[in-house]
PyMOL commands that place a pseudoatom at each C-alpha (Angstrom):
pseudoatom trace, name=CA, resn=UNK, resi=1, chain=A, elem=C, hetatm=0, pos=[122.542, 130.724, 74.053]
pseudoatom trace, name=CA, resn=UNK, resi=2, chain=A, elem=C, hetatm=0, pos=[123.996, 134.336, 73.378]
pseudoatom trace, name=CA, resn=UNK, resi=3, chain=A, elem=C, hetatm=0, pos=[121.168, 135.970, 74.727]
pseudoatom trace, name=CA, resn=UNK, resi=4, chain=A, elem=C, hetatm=0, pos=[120.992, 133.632, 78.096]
pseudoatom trace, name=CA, resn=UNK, resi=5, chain=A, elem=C, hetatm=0, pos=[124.655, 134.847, 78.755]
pseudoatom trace, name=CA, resn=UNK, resi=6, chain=A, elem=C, hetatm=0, pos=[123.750, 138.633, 77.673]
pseudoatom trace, name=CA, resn=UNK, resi=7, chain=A, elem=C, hetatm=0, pos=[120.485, 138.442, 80.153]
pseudoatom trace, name=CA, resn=UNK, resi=8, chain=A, elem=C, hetatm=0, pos=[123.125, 137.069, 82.634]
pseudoatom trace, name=CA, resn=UNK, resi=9, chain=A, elem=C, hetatm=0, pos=[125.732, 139.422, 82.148]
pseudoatom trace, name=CA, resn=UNK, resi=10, chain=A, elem=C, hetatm=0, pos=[123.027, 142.408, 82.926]
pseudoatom trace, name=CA, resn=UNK, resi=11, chain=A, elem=C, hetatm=0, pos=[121.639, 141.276, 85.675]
pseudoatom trace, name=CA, resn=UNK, resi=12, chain=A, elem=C, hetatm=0, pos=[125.280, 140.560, 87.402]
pseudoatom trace, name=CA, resn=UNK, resi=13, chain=A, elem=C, hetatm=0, pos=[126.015, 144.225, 86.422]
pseudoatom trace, name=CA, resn=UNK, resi=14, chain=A, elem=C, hetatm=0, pos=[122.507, 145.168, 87.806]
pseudoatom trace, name=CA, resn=UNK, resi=15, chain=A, elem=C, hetatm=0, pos=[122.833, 143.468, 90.961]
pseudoatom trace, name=CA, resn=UNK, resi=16, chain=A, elem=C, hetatm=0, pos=[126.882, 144.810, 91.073]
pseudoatom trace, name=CA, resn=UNK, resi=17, chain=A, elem=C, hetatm=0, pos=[125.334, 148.287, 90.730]
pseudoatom trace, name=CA, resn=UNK, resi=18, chain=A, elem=C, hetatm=0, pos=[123.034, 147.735, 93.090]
pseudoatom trace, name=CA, resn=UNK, resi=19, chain=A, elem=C, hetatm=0, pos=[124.992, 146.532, 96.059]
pseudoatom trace, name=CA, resn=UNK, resi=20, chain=A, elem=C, hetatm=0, pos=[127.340, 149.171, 95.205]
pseudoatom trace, name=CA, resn=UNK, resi=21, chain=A, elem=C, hetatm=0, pos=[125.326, 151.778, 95.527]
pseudoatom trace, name=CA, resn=UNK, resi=22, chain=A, elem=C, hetatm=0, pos=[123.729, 150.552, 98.850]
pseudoatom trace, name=CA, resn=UNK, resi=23, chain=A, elem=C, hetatm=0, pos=[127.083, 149.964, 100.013]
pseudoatom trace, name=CA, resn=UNK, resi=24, chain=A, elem=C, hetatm=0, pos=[128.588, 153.629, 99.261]
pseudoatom trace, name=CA, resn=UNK, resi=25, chain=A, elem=C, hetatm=0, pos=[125.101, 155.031, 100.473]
pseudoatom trace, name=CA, resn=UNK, resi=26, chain=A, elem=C, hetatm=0, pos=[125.876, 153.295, 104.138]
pseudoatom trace, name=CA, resn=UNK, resi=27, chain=A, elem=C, hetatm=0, pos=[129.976, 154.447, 104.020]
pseudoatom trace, name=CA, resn=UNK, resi=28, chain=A, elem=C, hetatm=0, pos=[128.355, 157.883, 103.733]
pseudoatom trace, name=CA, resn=UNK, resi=29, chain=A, elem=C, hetatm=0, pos=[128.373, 157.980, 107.881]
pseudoatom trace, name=CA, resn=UNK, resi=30, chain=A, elem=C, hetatm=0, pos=[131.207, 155.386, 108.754]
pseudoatom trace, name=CA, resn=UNK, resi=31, chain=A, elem=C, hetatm=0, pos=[133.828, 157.898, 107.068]
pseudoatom trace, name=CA, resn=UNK, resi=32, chain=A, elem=C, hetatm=0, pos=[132.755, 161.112, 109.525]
pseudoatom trace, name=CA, resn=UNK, resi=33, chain=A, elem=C, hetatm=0, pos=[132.845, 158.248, 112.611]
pseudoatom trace, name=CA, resn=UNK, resi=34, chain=A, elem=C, hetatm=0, pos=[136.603, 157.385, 111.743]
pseudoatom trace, name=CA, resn=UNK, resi=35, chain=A, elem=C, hetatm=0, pos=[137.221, 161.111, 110.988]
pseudoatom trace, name=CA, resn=UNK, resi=36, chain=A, elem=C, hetatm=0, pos=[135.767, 162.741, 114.466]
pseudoatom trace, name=CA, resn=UNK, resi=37, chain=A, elem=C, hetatm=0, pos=[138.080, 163.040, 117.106]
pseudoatom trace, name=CA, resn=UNK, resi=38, chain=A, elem=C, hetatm=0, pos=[135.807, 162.150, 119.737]
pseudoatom trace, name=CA, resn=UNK, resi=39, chain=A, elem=C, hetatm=0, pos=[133.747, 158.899, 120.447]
pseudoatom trace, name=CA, resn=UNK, resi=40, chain=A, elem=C, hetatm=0, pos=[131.029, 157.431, 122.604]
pseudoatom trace, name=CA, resn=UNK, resi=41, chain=A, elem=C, hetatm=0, pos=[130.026, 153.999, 122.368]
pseudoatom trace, name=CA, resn=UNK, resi=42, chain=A, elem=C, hetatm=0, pos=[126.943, 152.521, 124.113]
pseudoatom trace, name=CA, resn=UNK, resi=43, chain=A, elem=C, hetatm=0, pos=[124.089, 149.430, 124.189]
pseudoatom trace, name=CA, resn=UNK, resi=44, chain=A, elem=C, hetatm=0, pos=[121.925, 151.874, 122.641]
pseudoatom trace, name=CA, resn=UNK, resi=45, chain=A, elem=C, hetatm=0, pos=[123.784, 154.790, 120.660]
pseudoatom trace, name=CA, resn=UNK, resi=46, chain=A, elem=C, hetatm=0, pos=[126.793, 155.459, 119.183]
pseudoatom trace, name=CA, resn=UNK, resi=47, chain=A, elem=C, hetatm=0, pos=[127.968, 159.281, 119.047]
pseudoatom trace, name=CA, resn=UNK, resi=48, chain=A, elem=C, hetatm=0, pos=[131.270, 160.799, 117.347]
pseudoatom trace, name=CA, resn=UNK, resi=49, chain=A, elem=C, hetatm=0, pos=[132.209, 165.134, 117.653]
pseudoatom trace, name=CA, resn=UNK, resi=50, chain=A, elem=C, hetatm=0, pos=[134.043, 167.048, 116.937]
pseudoatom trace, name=CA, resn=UNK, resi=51, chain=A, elem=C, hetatm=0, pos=[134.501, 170.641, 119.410]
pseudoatom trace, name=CA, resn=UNK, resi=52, chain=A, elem=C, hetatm=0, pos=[136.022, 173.950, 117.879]
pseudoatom trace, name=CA, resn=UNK, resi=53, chain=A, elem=C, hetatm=0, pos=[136.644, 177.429, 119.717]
pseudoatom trace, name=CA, resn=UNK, resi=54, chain=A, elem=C, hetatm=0, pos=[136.594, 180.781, 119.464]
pseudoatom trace, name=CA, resn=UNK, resi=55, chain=A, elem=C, hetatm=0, pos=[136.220, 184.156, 120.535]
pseudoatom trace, name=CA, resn=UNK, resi=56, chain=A, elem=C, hetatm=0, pos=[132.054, 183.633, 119.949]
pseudoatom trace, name=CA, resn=UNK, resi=57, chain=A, elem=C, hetatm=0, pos=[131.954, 180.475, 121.801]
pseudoatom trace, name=CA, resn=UNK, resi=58, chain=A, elem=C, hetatm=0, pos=[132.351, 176.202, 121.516]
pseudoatom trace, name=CA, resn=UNK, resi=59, chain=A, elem=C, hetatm=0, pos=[131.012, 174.425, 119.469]
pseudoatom trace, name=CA, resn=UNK, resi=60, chain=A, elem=C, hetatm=0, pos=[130.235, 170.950, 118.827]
pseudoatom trace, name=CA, resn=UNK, resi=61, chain=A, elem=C, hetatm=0, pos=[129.269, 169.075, 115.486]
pseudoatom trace, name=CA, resn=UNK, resi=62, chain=A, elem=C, hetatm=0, pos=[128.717, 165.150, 115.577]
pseudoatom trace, name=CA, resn=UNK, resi=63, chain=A, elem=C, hetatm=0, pos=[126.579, 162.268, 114.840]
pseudoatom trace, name=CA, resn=UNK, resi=64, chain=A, elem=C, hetatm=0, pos=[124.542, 160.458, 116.443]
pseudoatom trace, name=CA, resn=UNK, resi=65, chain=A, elem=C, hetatm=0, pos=[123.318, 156.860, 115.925]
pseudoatom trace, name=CA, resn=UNK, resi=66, chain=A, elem=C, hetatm=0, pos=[120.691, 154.621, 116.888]
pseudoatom trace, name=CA, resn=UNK, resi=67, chain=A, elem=C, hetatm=0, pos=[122.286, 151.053, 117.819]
pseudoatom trace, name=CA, resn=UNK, resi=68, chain=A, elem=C, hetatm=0, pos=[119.330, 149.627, 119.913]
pseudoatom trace, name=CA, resn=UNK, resi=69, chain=A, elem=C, hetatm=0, pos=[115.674, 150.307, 119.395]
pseudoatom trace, name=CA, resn=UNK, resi=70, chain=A, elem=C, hetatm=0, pos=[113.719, 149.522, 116.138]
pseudoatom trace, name=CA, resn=UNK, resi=71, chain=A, elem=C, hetatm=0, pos=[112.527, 153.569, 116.757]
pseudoatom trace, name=CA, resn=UNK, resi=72, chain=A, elem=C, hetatm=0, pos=[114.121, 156.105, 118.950]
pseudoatom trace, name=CA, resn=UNK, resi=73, chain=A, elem=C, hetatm=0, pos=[112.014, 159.441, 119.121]
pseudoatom trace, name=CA, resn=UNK, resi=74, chain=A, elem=C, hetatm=0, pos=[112.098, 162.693, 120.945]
pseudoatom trace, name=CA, resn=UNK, resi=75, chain=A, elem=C, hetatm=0, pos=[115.850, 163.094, 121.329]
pseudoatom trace, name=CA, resn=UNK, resi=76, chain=A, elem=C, hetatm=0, pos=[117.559, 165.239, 123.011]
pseudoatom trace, name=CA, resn=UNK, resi=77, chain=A, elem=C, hetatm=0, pos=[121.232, 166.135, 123.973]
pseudoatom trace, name=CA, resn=UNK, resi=78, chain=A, elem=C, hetatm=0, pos=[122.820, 168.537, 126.493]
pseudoatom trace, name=CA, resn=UNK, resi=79, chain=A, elem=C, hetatm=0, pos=[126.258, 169.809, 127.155]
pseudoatom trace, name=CA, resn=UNK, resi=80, chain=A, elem=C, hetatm=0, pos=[127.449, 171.158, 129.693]
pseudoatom trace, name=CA, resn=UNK, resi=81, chain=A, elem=C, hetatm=0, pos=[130.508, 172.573, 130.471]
pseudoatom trace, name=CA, resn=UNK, resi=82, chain=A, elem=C, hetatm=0, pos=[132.579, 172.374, 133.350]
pseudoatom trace, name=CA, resn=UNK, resi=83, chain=A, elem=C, hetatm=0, pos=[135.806, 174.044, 134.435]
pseudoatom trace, name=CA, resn=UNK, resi=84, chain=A, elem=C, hetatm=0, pos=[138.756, 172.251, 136.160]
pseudoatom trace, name=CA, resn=UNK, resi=85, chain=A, elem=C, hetatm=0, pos=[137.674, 172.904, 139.849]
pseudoatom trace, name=CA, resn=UNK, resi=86, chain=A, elem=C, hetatm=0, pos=[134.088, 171.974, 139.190]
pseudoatom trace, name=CA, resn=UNK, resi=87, chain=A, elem=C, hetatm=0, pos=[131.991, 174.775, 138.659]
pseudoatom trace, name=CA, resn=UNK, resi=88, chain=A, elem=C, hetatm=0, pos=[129.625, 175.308, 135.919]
pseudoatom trace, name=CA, resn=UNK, resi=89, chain=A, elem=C, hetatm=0, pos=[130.323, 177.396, 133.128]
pseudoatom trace, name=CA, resn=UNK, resi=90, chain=A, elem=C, hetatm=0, pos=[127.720, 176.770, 130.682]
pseudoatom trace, name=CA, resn=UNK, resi=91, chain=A, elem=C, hetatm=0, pos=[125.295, 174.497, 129.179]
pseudoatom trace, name=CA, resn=UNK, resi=92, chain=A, elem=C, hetatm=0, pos=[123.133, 173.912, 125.792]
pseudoatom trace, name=CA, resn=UNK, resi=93, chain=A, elem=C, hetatm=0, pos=[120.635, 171.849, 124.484]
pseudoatom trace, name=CA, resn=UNK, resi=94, chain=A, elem=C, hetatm=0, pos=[119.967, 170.093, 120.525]
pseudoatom trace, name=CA, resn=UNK, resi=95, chain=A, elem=C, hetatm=0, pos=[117.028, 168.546, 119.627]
pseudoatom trace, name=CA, resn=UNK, resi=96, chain=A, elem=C, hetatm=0, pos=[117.838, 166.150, 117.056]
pseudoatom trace, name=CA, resn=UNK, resi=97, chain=A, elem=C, hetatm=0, pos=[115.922, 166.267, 113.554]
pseudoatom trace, name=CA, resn=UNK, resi=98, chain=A, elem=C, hetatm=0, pos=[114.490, 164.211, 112.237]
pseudoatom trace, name=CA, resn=UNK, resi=99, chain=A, elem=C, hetatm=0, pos=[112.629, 163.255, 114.856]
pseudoatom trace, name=CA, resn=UNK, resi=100, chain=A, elem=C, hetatm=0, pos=[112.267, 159.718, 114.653]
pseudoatom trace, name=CA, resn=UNK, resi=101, chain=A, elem=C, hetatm=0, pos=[115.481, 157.264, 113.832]
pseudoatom trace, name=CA, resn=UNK, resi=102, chain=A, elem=C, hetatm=0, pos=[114.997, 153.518, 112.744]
pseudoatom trace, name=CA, resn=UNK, resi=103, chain=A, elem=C, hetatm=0, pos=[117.760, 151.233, 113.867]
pseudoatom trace, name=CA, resn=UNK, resi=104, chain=A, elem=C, hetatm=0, pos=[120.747, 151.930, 111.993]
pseudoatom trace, name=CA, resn=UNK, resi=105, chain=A, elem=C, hetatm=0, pos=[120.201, 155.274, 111.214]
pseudoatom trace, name=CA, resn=UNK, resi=106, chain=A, elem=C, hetatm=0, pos=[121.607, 158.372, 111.936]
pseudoatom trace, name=CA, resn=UNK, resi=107, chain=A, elem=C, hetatm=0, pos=[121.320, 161.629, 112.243]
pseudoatom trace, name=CA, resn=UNK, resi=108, chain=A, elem=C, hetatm=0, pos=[124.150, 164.714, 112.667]
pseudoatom trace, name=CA, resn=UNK, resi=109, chain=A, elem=C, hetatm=0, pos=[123.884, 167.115, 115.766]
pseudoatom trace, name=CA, resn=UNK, resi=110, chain=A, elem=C, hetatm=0, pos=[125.030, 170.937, 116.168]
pseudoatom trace, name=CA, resn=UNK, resi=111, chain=A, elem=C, hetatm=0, pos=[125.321, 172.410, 119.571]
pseudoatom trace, name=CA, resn=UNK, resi=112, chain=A, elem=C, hetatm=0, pos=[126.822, 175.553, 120.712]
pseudoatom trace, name=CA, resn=UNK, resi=113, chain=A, elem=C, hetatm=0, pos=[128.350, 177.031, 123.972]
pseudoatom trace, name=CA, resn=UNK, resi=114, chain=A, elem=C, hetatm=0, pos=[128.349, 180.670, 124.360]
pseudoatom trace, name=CA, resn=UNK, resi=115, chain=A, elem=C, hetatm=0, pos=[131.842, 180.763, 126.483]
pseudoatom trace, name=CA, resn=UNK, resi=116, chain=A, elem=C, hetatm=0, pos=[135.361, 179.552, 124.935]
pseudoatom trace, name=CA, resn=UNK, resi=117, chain=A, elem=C, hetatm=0, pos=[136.073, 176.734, 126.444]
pseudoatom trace, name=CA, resn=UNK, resi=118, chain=A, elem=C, hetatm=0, pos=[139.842, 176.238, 127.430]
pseudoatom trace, name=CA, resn=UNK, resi=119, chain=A, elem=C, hetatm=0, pos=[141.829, 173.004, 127.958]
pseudoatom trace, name=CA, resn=UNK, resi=120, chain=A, elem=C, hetatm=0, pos=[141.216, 171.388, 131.345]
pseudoatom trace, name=CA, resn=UNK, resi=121, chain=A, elem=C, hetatm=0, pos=[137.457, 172.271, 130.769]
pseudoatom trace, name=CA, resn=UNK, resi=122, chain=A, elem=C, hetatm=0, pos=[134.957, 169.109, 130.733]
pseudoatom trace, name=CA, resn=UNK, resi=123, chain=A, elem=C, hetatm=0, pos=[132.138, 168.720, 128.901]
pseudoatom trace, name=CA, resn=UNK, resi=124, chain=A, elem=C, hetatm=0, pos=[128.994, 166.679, 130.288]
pseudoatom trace, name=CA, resn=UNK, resi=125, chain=A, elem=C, hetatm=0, pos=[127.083, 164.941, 127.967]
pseudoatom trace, name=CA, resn=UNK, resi=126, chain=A, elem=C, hetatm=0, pos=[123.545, 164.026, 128.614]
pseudoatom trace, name=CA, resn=UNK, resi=127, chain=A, elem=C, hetatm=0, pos=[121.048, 162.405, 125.834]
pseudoatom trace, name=CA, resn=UNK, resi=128, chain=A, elem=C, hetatm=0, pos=[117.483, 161.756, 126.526]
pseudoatom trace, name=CA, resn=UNK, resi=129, chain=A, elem=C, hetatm=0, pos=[114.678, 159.781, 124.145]
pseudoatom trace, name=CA, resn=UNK, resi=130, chain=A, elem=C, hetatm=0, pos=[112.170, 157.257, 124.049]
pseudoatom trace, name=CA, resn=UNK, resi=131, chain=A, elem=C, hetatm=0, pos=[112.901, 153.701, 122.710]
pseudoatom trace, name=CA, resn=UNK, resi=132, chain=A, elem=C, hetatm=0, pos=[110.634, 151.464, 121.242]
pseudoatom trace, name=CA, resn=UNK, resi=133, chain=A, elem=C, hetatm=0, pos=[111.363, 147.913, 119.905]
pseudoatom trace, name=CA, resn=UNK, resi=134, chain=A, elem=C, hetatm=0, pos=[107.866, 147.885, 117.649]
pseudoatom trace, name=CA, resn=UNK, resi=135, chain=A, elem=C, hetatm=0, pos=[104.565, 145.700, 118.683]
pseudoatom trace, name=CA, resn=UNK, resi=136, chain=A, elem=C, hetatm=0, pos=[100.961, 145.643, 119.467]
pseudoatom trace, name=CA, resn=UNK, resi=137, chain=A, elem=C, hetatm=0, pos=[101.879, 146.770, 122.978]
pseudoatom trace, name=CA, resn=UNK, resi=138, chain=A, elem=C, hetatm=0, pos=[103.338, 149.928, 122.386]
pseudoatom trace, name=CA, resn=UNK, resi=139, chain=A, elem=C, hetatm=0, pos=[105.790, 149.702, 124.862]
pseudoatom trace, name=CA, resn=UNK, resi=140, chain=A, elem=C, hetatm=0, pos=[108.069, 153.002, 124.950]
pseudoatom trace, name=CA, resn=UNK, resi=141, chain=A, elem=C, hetatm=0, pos=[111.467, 153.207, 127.278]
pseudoatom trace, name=CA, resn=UNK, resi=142, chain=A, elem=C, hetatm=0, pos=[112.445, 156.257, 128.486]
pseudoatom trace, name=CA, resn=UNK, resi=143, chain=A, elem=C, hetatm=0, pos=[115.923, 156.731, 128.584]
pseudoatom trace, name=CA, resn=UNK, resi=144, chain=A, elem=C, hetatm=0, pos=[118.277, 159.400, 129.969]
pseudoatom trace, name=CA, resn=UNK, resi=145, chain=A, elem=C, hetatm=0, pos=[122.492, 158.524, 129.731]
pseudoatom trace, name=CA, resn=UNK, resi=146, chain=A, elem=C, hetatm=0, pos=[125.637, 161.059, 130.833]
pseudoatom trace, name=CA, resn=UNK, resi=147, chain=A, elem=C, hetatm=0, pos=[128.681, 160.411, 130.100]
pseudoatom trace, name=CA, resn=UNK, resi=148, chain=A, elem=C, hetatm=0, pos=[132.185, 162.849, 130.200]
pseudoatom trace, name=CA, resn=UNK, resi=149, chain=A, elem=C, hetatm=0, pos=[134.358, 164.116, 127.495]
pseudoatom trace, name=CA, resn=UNK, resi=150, chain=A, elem=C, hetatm=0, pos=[137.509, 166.379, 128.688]
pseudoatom trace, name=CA, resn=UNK, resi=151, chain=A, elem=C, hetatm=0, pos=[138.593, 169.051, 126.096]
for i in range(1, 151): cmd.bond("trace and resi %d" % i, "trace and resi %d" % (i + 1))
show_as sticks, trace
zoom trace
């Protein structure tokens, strides 16, 4: 009878451990989400960034999630900026690594803007990739998305 309850006892603290650990793992990526200033929310991604400036330039750190497609591969993102009255200023590109995301996962981002950009400036977001939801068909969406973010 003892040793029923002691093989019990470890495999509740087993299993405890476990989930733990898997949940902690996951909370890894939710905490920079709540922390970044800025947001995106979509069918098929979710994005969070933060933007810094200085005399070398802006840049932007975030994360980027897939929300959609059992893979997403070959993605891209592109900023670029615009001032108040609608000219260009700049714009950069980030391939995201790794190259392939599962759904759920995701992946951090670094882009960088050679100017300074100053309040009133807006940044244009644009991510490109190919979606695929698995199968014998091999069916691949290609997807392109903009969206705006003021500074």
């Amino acid at each position: 009878m003892l040793r029923n309850l002691m093989v019990l006892m470890s495999t509740v603290l087993l299993l405890c451990a476990v989930f733990c650990r898997f949940s902690s793992a996951s909370d890894q990526f939710k905490e920079p989400f709540i922390t970044l200033p800025h947001h995106y929310s979509q069918f098929d991604v979710h994005m969070g960034w933060n933007v810094t400036t200085d005399s070398t330039g802006t840049s932007i750190e975030g994360i980027i999630q897939n929300v959609r497609y059992a893979q997403m591969e070959q993605i891209e993102i592109w900023v670029s900026a615009v001032a108040a009255d609608g000219k260009p200023i700049s714009r950069t590109t980030s391939f995201v690594m790794p190259q392939r995301l599962n759904m759920g996962d995701m992946t951090s981002f670094s882009l960088k803007l050679p100017v300074a950009a100053i309040v009133g400036t807006k940044l244009i977001f644009t991510y490109k990739y190919e979606g695929s939801d698995g199968g014998d068909d091999g069916g691949v969406i290609r997807w392109m998305q903009s969206f705006d973010s003021a500074m």
